[in-house]
Phi, psi and omega in degrees: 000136192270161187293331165306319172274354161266017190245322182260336120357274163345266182343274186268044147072035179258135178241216158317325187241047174060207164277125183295163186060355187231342180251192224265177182233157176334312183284329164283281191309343202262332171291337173302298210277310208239318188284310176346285171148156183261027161258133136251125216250107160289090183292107167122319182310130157221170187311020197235117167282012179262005169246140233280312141010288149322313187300296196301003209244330172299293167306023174241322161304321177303310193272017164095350177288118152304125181232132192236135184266173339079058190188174173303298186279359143078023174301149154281149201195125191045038203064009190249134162311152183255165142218157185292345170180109173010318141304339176281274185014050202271061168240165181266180200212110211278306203232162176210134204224111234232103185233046144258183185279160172320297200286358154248005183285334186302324185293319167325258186328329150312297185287353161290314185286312160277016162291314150122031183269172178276319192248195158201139168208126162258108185290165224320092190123344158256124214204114208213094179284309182320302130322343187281308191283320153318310183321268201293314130303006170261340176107007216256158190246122194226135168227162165222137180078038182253185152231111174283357199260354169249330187278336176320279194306337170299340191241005176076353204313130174244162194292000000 
């Protein structure tokens, strides 16, 4: 865990399973991870392989996921066309996987829901209760402080 997310733990009482009560329980990640649908539009990915981004996304790719980039600069990244912004996006996008700071994902997660995606998950370090209630109340299946790249294998989870 980097000194940034263990600072931000601290800070807000968050642990392995995020925020109580606000975050997804096992039976919710594993509908996501396997059932959802396999386009994932990844917020935040770019060509820069020192970022944990770039790792997940790979590891998504393995487990059978269309991983879609996501950024300004709109790069190809891992052979997948990039865009700029969730709305560029024209095909439709099952799960959207949020690698921004906590203070821009809400706005993020607004633009999942009028994309028309079923989920949202934000990863490790993010954490937007408000969004979180937005989210969900649109009906969308929401994690927050997670990772797939650790609960797939934690959860046995198959492509």
């Amino acid at each position: 865990m980097s000194r940034r997310e263990g600072g931000f733990r601290r800070e807000w009482g968050v642990g392995a399973v995020g925020c109580p009560g606000m975050n997804a329980d096992d039976v919710t990640i594993r509908r996501i991870l396997q059932d959802t649908g396999d386009t994932w539009a990844v917020v935040g990915l770019s060509g820069n392989r020192s970022r944990a981004a770039y790792g997940v996304a790979e590891v998504l790719q393995r487990f059978g996921k269309r991983v879609v980039p996501v950024h300004p600069k709109a790069e190809t990244v891992h052979g997948e066309q990039g865009y700029a912004s969730l709305a560029d996006i024209p095909f439709p996008v099952d799960v959207v996987d949020v690698f921004v700071n906590s203070d821009l994902a809400g706005a993020v997660a607004d633009e999942a829901v009028a994309v028309g995606a079923k989920a949202v998950w934000f990863q490790l370090g993010v954490v937007d209760r408000d969004a979180y209630g937005r989210t969900r109340a649109a009906g969308l299946d929401m994690v927050m402080d997670r990772c797939p790249a650790i609960e797939i294998p934690r959860l046995g989870a198959r492509a």
